[in-house]
Every structure is written in structure tokens, then in C-alpha cells.
C-alpha positions as CSV (number, residue, x, y, z in Angstrom):
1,X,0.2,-26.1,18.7
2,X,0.2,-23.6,21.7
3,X,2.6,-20.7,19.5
4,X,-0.2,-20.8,17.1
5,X,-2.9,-20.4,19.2
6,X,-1.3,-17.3,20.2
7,X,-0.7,-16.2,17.0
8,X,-4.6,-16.6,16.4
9,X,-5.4,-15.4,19.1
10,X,-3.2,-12.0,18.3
11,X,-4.9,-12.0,15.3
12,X,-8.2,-11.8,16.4
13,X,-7.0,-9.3,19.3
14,X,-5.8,-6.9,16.8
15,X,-8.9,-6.6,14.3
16,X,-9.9,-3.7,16.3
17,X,-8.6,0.2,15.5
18,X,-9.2,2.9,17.5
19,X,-8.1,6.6,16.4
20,X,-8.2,10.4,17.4
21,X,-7.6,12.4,14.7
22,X,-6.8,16.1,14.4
23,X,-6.5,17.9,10.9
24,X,-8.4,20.7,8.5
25,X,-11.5,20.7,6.5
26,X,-11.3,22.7,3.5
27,X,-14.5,24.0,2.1
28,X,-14.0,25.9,-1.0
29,X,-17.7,27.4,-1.3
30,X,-18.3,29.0,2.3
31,X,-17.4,32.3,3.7
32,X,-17.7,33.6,7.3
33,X,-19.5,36.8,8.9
34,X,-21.2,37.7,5.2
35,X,-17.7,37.9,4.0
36,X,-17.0,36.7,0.5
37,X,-13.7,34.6,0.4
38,X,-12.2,31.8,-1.9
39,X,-12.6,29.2,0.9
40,X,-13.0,28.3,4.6
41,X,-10.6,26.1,6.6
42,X,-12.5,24.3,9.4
43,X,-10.6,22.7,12.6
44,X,-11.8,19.2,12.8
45,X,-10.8,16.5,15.7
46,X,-12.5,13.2,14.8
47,X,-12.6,9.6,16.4
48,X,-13.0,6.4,14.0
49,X,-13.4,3.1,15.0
50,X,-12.3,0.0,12.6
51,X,-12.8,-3.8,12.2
52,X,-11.1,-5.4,9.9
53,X,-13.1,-8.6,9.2
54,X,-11.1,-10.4,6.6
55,X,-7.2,-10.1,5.5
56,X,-7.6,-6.8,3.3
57,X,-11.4,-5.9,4.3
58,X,-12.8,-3.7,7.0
59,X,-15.9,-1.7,8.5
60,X,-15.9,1.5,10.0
61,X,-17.4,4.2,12.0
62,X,-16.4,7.3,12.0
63,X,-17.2,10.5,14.0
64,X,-15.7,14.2,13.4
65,X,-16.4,18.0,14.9
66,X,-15.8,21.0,12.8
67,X,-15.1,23.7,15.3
68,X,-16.5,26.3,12.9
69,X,-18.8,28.6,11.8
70,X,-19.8,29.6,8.2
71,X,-21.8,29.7,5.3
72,X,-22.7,28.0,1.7
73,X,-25.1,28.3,-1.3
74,X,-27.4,25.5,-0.6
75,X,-30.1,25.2,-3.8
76,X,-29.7,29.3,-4.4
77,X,-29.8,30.2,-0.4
78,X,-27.4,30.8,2.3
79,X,-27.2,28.1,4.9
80,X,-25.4,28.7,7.7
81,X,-23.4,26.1,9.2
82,X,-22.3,25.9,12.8
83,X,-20.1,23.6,13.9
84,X,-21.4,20.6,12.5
85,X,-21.0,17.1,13.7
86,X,-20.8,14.0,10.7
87,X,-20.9,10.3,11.3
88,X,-20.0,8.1,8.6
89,X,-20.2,4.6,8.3
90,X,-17.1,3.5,5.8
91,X,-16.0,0.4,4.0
92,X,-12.3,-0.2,3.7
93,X,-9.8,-2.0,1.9
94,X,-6.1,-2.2,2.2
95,X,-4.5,-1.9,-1.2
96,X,-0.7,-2.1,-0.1
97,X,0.6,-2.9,3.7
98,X,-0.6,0.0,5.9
99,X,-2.3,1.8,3.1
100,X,-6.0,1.8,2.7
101,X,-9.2,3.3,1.1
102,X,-12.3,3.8,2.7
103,X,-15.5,5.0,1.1
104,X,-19.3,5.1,2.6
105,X,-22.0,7.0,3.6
106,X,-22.7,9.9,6.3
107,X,-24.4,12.4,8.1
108,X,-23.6,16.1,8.9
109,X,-26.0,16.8,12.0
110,X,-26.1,20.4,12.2
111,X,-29.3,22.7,13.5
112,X,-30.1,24.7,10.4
113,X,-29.9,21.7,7.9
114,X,-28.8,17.7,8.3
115,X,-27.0,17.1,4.8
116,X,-26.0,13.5,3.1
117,X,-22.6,12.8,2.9
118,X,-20.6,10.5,0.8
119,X,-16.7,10.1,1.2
120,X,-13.9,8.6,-0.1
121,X,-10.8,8.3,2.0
122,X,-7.0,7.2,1.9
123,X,-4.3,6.9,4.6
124,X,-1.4,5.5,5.4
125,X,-0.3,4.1,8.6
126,X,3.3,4.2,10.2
127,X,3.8,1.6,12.9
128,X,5.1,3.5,15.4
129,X,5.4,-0.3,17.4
130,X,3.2,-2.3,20.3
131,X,0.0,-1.9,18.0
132,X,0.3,1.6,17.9
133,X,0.3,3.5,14.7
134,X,0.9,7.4,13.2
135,X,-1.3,8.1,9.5
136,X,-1.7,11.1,7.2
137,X,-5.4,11.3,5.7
138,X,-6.6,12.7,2.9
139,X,-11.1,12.7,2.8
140,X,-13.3,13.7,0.1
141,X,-16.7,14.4,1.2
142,X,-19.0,14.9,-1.8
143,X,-22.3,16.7,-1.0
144,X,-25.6,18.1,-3.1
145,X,-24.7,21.1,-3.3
146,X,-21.1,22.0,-2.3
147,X,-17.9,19.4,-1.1
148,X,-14.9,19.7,1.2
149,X,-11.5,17.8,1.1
150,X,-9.9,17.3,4.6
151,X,-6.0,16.8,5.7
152,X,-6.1,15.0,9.0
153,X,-3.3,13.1,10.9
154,X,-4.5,10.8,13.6
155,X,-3.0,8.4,16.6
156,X,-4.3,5.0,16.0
157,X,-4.2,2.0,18.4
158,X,-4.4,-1.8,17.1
159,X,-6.5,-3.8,20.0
């Protein structure tokens, strides 16, 4: 009776994730400085949170930086962008041990123009031991007018 009350109580210890993740976002229709180019790779460090509240289920929030500056058509315009900050709040599910989707809605908070975000995301987590974890991510943020894909790796801790 006591070993599984631990093991409950482990369980319900480790429904909480915590992450810093570091990566690129690619955004194929911007260029920088009034400089046409094919596409604009952003630095982007992010911190998500996760709670996984059933087996395969979890809610997230997630919160990443571009450190950037550039420009898009926005509805036959330039808009300049400058280093925006999104939020997103994300459903997830795991469809294999350790590898999940997420998808959800979001915010790019920037001082020319707040856009809607939607995004669909996959990683895969390597346990790495002691509830901490190492995971590749690959992000799809769809947009109005333009979208960006993003490569990040992150550092995740189980709590």
C-alpha cells in the first residue's frame, strides 16, 4: 500500500513540464533593411510550460522572443516587424512514448501590428534521466497573411 502511494504520488509530481528552448524561425516572406531576399531566419529562445492532465493529454503555455528585425506584405503593405514576442496556448497529445503534437492558438505582440497565430507542433523527447529531458521541435505557425516554420531544441524538466 505505501509503494503505491508513491508511485501516485510520482505521478502526480511529474505532470508538470518546464522548458527553455533555443532554435530558428524561418520566415520565407520577409526581408530586412528594404532588402529583397528569399527568406529571413529569426533567433528565437522560448519558455513552455505543460500539464499533462490525463495519460496521453496535455495543456500548454507557451512563450517565445524573436530576436529580429524585418519586414512582410501584410494585406498589400509593408509591416515591419521588430522583435516580436508570441504566446500561445496549445493542446497536446502524445502519439507514441515521448513523442507528441501540439496545436492551439496565439499571439504575436509586436508594436506596429498584434497578429493571430495558429500552430501546430511536434517533438520528441529524449530522457536524458532524473525527470530531465532533451527534444528536437518542429512548429508551424499559420498566419493571415504570411507563415513561418521554426527548428528549436529545448531542455525540459519533469516536476
Amino acid at each position: 500500500m505505501a509503494s503505491y502511494a508513491q508511485e501516485a504520488n510520482k505521478e502526480e509530481v511529474n505532470k508538470h513540464h518546464l522548458a527553455l528552448v533555443f532554435g530558428y524561425t524561418h520566415i520565407p516572406a520577409a526581408f530586412i533593411d528594404g532588402h529583397s531576399r528569399e527568406s529571413v531566419y529569426a533567433p528565437t529562445i522560448g519558455f513552455d510550460y505543460i500539464y499533462q492532465f490525463k495519460e496521453r493529454w496535455a495543456i500548454g503555455a507557451v512563450i517565445d522572443l524573436e530576436f529580429a528585425n524585418y519586414t512582410v506584405d501584410y494585406n498589400k503593405e509593408e509591416l515591419e516587424r521588430e522583435r516580436p514576442v508570441i504566446t500561445w496556448i496549445l493542446v497536446g497529445y502524445e502519439l507514441a512514448p515521448h513523442w507528441g503534437i501540439f496545436f492551439g492558438p496565439g499571439v504575436e505582440f509586436e508594436k506596429n501590428k498584434n497578429l493571430f497565430i495558429l500552430r501546430a507542433s511536434t517533438e520528441y523527447t529524449f530522457e536524458i534521466g532524473n525527470g530531465w529531458g532533451f527534444f528536437p521541435a518542429f512548429n508551424y505557425d499559420f498566419k493571415k497573411e504570411y507563415s513561418a516554420w521554426s527548428l528549436t531544441f529545448g531542455i525540459s524538466r519533469r516536476l
